[in-house]
C-alpha positions as CSV (number, residue, x, y, z in Angstrom):
1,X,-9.6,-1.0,5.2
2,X,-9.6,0.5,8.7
3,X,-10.8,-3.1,10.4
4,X,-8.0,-4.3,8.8
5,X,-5.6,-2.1,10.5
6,X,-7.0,-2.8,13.6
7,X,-6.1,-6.0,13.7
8,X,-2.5,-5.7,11.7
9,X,-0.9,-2.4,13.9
10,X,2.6,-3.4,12.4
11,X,1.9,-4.1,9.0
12,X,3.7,-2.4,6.8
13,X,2.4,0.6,4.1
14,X,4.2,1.0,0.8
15,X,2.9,3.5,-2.0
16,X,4.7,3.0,-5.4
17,X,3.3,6.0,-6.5
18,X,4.8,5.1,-10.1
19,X,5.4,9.0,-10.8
20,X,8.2,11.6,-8.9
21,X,5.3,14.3,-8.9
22,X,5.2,15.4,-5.2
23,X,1.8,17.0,-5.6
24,X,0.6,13.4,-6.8
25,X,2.2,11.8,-4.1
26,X,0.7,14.2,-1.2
27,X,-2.7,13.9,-2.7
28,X,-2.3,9.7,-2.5
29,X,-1.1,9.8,0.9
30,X,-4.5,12.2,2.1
31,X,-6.7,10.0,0.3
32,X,-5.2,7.1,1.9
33,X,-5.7,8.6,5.2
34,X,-9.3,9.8,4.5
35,X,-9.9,6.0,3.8
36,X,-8.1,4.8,7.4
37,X,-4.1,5.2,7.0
38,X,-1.7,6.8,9.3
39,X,0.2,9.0,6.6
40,X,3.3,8.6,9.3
41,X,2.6,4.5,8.2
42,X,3.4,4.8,4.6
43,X,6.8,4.8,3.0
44,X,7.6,5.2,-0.6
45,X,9.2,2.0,-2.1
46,X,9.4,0.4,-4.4
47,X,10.8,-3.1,-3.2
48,X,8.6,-5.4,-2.8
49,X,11.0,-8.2,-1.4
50,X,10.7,-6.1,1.5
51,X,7.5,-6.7,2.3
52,X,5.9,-9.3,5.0
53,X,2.6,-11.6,4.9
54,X,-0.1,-9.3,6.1
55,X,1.6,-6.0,4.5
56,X,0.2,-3.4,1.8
57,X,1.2,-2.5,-1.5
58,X,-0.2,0.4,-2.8
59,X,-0.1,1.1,-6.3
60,X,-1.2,3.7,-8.4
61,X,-2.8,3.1,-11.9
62,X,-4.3,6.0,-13.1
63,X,-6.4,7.5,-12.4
64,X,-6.8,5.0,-8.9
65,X,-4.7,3.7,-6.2
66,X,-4.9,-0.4,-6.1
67,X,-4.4,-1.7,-2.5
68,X,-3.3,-5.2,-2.8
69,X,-2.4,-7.6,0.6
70,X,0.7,-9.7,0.3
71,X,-0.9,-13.3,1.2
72,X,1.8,-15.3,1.1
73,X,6.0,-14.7,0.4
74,X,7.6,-18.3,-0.7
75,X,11.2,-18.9,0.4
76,X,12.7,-18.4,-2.8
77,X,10.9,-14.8,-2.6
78,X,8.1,-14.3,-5.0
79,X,5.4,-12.3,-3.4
80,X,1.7,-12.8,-3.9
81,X,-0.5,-10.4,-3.6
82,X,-4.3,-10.1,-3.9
83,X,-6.1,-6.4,-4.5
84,X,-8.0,-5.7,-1.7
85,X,-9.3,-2.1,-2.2
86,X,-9.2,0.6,-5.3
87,X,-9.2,4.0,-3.9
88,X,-10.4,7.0,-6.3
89,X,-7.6,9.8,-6.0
């Protein structure tokens, strides 16, 4: 995941943690930058018609957090996304 960053400095980082536990949410955001993510890069939302070719989605699905790539966002706004990375929290 870190080469990726390197050559995507302003893509953006959403977590849908999926939960309102804090403690789950501070422990997904240290993993995350354990594995090459600026925690100041990742914002909690849920929205994904927000997001950009070339940003991340995070997800979690216990007891992992999926990384997925948006690919491709059509004009009539469906995103598609492909998982590029599961992350043990």
């Amino acid at each position: 995941m870190t080469n990726y960053f390197a050559n995507a400095p302003d893509a953006k980082i959403f977590l849908a943690p999926n939960s309102s536990d804090q403690e789950l949410v501070t422990r997904a955001k240290e993993r995350l930058a354990a594995n090459g993510i600026h925690q100041n890069r990742i914002e909690i939302n849920y929205d994904v018609q927000q997001l950009r070719t070339g940003d991340l989605y995070i997800s979690y699905d216990p007891p992992d957090l999926i990384v997925r790539v948006v690919y491709e966002k059509k004009p009539n706004g469906m995103v598609k996304m492909k998982s590029m990375a599961t992350v043990k929290l």
